[in-house]
N, C-alpha and C positions, 0 to 999 in steps of 0.2 A: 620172282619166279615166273618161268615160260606159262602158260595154259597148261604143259604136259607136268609141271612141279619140278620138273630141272632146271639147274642151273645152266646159265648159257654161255657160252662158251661163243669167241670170236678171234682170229688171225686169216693171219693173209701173209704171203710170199709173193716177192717180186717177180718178174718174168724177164730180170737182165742180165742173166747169163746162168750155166751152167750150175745145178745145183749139189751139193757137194755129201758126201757122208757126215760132214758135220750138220749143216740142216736136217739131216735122216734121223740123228742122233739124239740131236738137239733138239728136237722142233715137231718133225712129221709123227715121229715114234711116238710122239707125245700125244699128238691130234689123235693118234689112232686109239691109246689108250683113254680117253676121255670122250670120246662117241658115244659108249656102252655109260656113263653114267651122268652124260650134261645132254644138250639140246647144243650143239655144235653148227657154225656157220665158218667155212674156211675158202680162203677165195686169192685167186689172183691178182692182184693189187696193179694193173697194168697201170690207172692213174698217175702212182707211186710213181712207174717207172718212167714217164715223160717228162719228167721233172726235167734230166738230164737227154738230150738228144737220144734216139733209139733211131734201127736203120726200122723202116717197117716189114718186112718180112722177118727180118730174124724178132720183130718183136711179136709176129702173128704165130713163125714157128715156137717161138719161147713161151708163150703162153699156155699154143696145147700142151707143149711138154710137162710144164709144169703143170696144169691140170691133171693128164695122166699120170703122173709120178705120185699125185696125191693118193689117187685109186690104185698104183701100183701097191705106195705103200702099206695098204691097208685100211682107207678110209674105206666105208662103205655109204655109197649115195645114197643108200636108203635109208641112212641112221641119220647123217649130216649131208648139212648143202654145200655143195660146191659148184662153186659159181664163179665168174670174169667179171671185176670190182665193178668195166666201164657199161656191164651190162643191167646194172642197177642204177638207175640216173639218180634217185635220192644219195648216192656217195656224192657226187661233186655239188647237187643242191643245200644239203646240208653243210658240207664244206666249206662252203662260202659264208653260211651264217655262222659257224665259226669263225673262220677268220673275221670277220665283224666284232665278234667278242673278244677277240686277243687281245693283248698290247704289243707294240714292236719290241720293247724291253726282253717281254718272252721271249718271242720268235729269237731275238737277236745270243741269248744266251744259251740257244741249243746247242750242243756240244757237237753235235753231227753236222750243222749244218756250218759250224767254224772249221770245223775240218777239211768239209768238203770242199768249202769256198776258198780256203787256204793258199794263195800265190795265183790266185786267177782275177786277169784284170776287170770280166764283167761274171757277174753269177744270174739266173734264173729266177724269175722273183716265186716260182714252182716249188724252186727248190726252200726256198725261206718260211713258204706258208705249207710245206710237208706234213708238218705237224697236224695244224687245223683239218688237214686232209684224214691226218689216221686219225685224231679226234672222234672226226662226222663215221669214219669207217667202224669204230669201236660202238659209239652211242647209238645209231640207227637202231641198234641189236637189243638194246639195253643188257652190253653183254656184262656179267658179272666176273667171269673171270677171263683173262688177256696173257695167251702167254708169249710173255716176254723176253729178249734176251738180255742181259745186262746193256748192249748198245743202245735198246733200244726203253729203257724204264723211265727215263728224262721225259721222254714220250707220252710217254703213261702215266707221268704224271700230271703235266700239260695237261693229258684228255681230264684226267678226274678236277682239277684247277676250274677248267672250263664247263665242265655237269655242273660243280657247287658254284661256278658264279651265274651261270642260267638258273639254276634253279632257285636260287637268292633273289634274281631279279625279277623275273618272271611266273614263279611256282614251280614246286615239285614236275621237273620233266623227265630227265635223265636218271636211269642207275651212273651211280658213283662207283666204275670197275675198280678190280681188284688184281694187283700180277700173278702169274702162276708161274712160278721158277722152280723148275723137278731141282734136287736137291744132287741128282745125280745121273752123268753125260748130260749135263745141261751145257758143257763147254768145250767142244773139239778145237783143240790149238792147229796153227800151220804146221805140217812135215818140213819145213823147212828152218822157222821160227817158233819154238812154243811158246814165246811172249805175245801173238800175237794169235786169233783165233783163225780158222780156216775158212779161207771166203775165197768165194767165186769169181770174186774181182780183183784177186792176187795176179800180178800178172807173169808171175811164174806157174804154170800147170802143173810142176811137181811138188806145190806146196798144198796140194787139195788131193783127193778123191771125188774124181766126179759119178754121178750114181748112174751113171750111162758108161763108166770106162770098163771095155773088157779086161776078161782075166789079167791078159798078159802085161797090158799097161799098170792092173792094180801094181803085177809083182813088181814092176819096175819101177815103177813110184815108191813102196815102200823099200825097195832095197837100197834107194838111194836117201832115204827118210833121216835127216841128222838123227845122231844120238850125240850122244856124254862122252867124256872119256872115259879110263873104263869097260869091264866088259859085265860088269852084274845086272843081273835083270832087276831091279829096288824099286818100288816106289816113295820116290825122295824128290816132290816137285821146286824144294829150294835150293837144293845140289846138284839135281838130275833131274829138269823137266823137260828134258826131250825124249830120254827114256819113261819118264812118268805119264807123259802126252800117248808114247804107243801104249804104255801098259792099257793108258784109258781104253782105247780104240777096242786094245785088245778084247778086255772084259768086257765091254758094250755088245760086241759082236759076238763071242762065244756065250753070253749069258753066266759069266764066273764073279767072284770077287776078283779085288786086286790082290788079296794074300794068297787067291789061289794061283792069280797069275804069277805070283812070284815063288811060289813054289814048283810049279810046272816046269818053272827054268833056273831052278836055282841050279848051278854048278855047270850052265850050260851060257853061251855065248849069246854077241846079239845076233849075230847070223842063224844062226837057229831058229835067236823065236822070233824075226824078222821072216820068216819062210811060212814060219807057220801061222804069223799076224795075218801075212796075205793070204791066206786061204781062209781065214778064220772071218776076210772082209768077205770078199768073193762069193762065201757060201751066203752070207743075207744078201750081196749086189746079185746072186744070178736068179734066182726066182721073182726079186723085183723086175729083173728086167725081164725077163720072160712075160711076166704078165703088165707091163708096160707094152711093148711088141703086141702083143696081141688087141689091145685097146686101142692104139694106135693106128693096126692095119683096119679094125673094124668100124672107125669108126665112130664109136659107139657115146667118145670121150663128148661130141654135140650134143648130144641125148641127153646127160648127166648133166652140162654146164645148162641146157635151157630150164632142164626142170629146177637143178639147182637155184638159178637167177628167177623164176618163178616164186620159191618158193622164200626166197630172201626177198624179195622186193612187196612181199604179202607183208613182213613185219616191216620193212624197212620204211613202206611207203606211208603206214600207220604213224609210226614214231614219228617221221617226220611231218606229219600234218599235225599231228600234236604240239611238235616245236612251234611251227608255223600260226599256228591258233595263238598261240602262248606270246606272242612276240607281236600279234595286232596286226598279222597278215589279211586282206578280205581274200577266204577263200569260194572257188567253186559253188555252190550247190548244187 
């Protein structure tokens, strides 16, 4: 447990591209409701994102966005830190001493990183030691719980792999985290494909909702949103999950079940509740962006990330001199 008796909580979002109502969903909505009862640390993973070439301005603009996007959604800086990963230097020092602990067998069986590297004739060695990177990012924290999305549990489990064999060889260092997968809108699929999840790196733009897109692109986007054949509004995700995929959206966004979304539109078409999905987005996208805008023009998003990286780099800088002790480093006095 933190000093405050909470559990601690740690994630991070990348800063390479465009983030989507599925992350809002999945992910942020999450952050927001876990403030009020953990000791929370949520941060910009820029590291992460150099893995792969970035131009740098769009990765300096990417950064505050997401940063502000965190406080649009409802993080409050005062509950939790947020903070810019590269503005805590114990992320890439600890880093490193994991990757020291790895084996290439690991690394080599990530499932992400066989993807990623999949038909290209050189890969990034960034990209291969990713893992030991969110590793060092999770353990600095001694976070206990990680949440994660099914991409990403391979991960997470690496990290815990790597606590139990430090702490085996070395002594009790590390907490051993644990996932936190919400049981529900844990998974926004593509509007385009529901086999596949909605991601900012599709490079079709009407296969996402991005949390910046106004109204009028929301409507357009969903009314072009595959469905089923058929015109029942069902949740049926092994006969109908492209209809099952907006039903989700749906009731995420209005706050219903799915039995009530499917009564709302029983006897009625998908144009219908295709009309009324997009508005149902709209009303959570336009108050986030409103108070996005305003962070933005103020401001104010520096102020948050310094205190933020302040206040993470008080534990992170501990933990890691603990590692360091632990491992027969001579440090400082």
């Amino acid at each position: 447990m933190s000093e405050s008796g909470k559990k601690r909580v740690l994630s991070g979002i990348q800063p390479s591209g465009l983030l989507t109502l599925g992350n809002y969903i999945g992910a942020m909505r999450n952050f927001v409701a876990l403030q009020d009862e953990c000791e929370c640390y949520f941060t910009v993973v820029d590291l992460h994102a150099v893995t792969v070439p970035q131009d740098p301005a769009a990765l300096r603009e990417n950064t505050e966005t997401v940063a502000a996007l965190f406080v649009a959604a409802g993080i409050d800086p005062k509950k939790a830190a947020i903070f810019v990963q590269s503005h805590v230097s114990a992320h890439a020092e600890l880093g490193w001493l994991m990757t020291t602990l790895a084996y290439m067998g690991e690394l080599e069986r990530m499932t992400q990183f066989k993807d990623k590297a999949a038909g290209k004739e050189a890969v990034g060695a960034g990209l291969f030691v990713y893992p030991t990177l969110m590793a060092a990012d999770i353990l600095l924290y001694d976070a206990h719980l990680v949440p994660v999305g099914d991409d990403q549990k391979q991960h997470l489990e690496l990290t815990r792999d790597l606590a139990i064999r430090f702490n085996r060889r070395y002594g009790e260092t590390f907490v051993v985290p644990e996932p936190y997968i919400p049981e529900v809108g844990a998974r926004i699929m593509s509007l385009d494909d529901a086999s596949k999840k909605m991601s900012k790196s599709n490079p079709n733009p009407n296969s996402y909702i991005a949390l910046l897109d106004p109204p009028d692109t929301v409507r357009k986007k969903i009314a072009r949103a595959k469905t089923d054949s058929g015109r029942e509004v069902v949740f049926d995700p092994q006969h109908k999950p492209e209809i099952s995929n907006l039903m989700t959206i749906y009731a995420q966004c209005a706050g219903v079940t799915l039995d009530e979304v499917a009564r709302r539109f029983e006897g009625k078409g998908y144009g219908d509740f295709k009309k009324e999905l997009a508005e149902a987005v709209i009303s959570v996208l336009e108050p986030l962006q409103n108070t996005y805008n305003q962070i933005r023009s103020s401001g104010e998003i520096f102020d948050i990330l310094r205190d933020g990286a302040q206040r993470a780099s008080s534990v992170a800088e501990a933990t890691l001199r603990r590692a360091k002790e632990a491992m027969g480093f001579l440090l400082p006095k």
